[in-house]
TIGU-748016 format. One record per atom (N, C-alpha, C): residue in one letter; y, x, z. Coordinates in steps of 0.1 Angstrom, whole numbers, plus 2048, in hexadecimal, padded with zeros to 3 digits. Example, Ala and Ser with C-alpha at 12.3 -4.5 7.8 and 13.67 -1.06 7.14 Angstrom:
A7C788484E A7D387B84E A7DF88484E S7EA880847 S7F5889847 S80088184F 
***
This chain:
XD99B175F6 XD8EB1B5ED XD82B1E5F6 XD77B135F5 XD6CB1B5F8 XD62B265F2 XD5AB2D5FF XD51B395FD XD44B325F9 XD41B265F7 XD33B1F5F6 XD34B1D5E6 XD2AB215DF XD2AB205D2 XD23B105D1 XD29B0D5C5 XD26AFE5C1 XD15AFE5C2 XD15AED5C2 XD04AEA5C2 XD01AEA5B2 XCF5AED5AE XCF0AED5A3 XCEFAE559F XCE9ADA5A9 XCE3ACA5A4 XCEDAC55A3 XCECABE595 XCF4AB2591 XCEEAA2597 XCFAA9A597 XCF6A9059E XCF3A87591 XCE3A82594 XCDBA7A590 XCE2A7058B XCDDA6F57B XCE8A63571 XCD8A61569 XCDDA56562 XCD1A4E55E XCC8A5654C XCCFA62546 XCC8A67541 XCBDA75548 XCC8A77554 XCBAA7E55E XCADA74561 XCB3A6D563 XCA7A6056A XC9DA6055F XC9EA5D54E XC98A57542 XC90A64543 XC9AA75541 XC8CA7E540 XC85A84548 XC84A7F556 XC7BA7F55F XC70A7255B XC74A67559 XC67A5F557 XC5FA6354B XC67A65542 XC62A6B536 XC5AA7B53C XC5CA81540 XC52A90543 XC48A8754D XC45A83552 XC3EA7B55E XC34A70552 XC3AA6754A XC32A5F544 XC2AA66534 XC32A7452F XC2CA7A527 XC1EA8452E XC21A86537 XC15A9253C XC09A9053E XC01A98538 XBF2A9753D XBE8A9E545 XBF2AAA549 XBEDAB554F XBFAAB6556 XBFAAC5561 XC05AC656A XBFBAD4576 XC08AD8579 XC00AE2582 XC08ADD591 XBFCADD59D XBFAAD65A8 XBFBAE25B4 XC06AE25B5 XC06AE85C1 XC06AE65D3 XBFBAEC5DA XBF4AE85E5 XBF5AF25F0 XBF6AF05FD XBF2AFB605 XBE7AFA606 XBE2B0A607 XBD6B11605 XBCEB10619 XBC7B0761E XBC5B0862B XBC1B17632 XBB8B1D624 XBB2B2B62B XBBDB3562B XBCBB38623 XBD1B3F624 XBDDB3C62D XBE2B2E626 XBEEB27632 XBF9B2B622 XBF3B30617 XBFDB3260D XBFDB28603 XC06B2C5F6 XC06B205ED XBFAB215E3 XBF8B175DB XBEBB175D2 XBEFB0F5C2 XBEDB0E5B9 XBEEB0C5AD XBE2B095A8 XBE3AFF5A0 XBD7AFB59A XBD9AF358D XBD3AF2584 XBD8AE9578 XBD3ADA579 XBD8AD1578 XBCFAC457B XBD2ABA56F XBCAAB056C XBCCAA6564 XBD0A9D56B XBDDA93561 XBE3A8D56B XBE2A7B563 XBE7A75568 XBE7A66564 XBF3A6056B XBF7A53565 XBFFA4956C XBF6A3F574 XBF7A3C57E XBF4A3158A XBFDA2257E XBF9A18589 XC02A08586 XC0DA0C585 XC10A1258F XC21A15594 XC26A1D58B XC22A26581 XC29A3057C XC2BA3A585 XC22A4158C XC1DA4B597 XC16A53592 XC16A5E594 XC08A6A591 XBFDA68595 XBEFA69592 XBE7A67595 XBDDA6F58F XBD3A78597 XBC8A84590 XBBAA7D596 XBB2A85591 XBA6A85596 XBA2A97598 XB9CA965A2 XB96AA05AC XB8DAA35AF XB82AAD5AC XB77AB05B3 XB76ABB5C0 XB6EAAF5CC XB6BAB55DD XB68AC45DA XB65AC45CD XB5EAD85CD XB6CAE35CD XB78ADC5C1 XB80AE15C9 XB89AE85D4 XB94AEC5CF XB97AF55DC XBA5AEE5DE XBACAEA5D3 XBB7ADD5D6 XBB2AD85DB XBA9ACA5DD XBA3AC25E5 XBA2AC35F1 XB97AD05F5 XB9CAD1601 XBA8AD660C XBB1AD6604 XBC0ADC609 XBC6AD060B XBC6AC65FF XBCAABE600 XBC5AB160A XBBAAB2610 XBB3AA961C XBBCAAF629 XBBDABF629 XBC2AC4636 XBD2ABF637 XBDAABD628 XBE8ABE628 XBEBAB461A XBE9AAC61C XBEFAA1611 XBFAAA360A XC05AAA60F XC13AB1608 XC0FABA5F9 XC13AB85F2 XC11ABE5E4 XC1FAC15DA XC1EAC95D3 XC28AC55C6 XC21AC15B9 XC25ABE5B2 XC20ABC5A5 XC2BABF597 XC2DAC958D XC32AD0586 XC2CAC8579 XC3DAC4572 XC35AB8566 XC3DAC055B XC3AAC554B XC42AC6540 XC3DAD153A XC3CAD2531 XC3AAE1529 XC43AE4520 XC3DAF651D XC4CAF4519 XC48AF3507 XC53AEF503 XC52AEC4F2 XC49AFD4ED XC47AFB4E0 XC42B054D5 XC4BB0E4D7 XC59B0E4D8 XC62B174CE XC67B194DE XC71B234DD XC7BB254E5 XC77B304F4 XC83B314FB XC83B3750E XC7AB29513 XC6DB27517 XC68B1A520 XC73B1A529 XC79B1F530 XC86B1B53E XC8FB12535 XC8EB14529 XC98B0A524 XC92AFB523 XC84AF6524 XC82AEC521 XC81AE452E XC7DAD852F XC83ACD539 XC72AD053F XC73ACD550 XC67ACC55A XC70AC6567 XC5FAC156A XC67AB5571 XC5CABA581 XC5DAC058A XC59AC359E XC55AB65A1 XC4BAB15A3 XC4AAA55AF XC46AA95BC XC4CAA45CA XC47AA95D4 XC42A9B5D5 XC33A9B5DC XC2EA925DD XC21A905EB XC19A885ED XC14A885F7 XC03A7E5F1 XBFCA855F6 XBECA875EE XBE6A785F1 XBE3A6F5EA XBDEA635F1 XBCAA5E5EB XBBFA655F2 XBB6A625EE XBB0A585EA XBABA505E3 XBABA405DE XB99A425E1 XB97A395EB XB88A355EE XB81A2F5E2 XB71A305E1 XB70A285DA XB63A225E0 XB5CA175DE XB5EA0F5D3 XB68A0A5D7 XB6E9FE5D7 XB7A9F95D0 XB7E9F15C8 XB8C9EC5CB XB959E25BF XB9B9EE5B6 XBA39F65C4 XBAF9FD5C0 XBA8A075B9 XB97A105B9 XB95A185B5 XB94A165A3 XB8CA055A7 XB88A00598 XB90A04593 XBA09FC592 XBAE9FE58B XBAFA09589 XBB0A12590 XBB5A1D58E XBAEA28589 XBA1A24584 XB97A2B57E XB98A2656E XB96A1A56E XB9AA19561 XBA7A1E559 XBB1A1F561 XBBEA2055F XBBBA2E558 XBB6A35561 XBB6A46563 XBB0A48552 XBA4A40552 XB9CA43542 XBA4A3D53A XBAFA37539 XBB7A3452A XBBFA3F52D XBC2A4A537 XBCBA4F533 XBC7A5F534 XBB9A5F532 XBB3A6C537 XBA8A6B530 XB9EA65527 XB93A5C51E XB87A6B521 XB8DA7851E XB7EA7C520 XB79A7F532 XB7FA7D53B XB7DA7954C XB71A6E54A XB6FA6C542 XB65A5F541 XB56A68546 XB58A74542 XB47A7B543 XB44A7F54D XB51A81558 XB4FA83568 XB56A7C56E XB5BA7256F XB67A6A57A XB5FA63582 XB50A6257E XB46A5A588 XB3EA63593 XB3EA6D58B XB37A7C599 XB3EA795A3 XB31A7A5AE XB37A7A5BD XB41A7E5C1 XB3EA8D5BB XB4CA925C1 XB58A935BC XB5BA8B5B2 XB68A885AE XB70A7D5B5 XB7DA7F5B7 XB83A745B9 XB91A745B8 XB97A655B7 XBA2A635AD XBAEA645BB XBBAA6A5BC XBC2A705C7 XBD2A6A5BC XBD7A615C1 XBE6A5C5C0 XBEEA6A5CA XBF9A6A5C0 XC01A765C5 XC0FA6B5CA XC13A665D0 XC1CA605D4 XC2BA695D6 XC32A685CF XC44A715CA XC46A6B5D7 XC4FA785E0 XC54A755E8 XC63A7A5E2 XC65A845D6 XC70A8D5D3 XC6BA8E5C7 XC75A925BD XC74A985B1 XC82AA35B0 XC7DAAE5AD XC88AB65A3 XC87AB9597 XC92AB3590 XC92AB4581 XC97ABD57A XC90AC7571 XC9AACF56D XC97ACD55A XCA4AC9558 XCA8AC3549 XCA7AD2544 XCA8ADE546 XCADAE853F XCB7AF0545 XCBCAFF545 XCC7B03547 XCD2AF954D XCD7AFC55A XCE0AF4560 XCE1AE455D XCD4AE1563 XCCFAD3562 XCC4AD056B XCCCAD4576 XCC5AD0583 XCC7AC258A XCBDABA58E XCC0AB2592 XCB5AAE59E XCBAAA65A7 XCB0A9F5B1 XCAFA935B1 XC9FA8E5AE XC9EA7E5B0 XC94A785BA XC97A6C5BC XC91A6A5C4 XC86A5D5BF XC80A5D5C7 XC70A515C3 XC7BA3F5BC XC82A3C5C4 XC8AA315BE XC93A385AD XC94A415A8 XC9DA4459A XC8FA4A594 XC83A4A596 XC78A4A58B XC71A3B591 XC76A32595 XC77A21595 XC66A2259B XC62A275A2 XC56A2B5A9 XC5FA1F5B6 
***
């Protein structure tokens, strides 16, 4: 008998996989967590989010900012996808951790083009600022995801089981 209590995480089966794409391709918003350079601590922020080509996260960011610039010093981020329903404990509803890595998209551009248009069908009022200087469009690239379905429905996935 071992003294090591069981792992929580359940091994990744293909209805984990469906409601991780599903919290990732329903979301519009998400809270972004960043190291803070001036403290060295964590940071939280609310961000609007979008799908990339790939089915990737994708925000827009303004240089004024205090994510932004954390994220120029340290590209490593998380990103927190799900809300919780109307009724009920929120711990009971499904949220989906992405650990991810900050990727700034230059513009002008092909890739910016794309991905600016992309951003306004899936974000329509960004239209009033997505051209200010100091905005700009940052691919979150999943290096990790932890899924949590609800009470004892932990799971880990990785960039190949959300088909990224």
């Amino acid at each position: 008998m071992s003294d090591k209590p069981a792992s929580p995480i359940r091994p990744t089966d293909d209805d984990a996989r469906a409601l991780a794409r599903m919290l990732i391709d329903g979301a519009g918003h998400g809270a972004l967590g960043v190291i803070d350079p001036a403290t060295g601590g964590p940071m939280v922020t609310r961000i609007a989010v979008a799908r990339d080509m790939d089915g990737g996260p994708m925000t827009l960011i303004s240089s004024l900012s205090a994510h932004t610039a954390a994220l120029q010093i340290n590209p490593a981020c998380s990103l927190l996808l799900g809300d919780p329903g109307p009724r009920g404990d929120p711990l009971t509803h499904p949220r989906i951790t992405l650990q991810c890595r900050a990727g700034f998209v230059p513009r002008p551009g092909a890739e910016h083009d794309a991905l600016r248009a992309r951003y306004l069908d899936q974000q329509p009022k960004a239209k009033l600022y997505i051209d200010f200087g100091d905005f700009t469009l940052v691919r979150l690239r999943i290096t990790e995801a932890h899924l949590n379905g609800g009470f004892g429905q932990a799971y880990r996935l990785t960039p190949g089981d959300l088909d990224l």
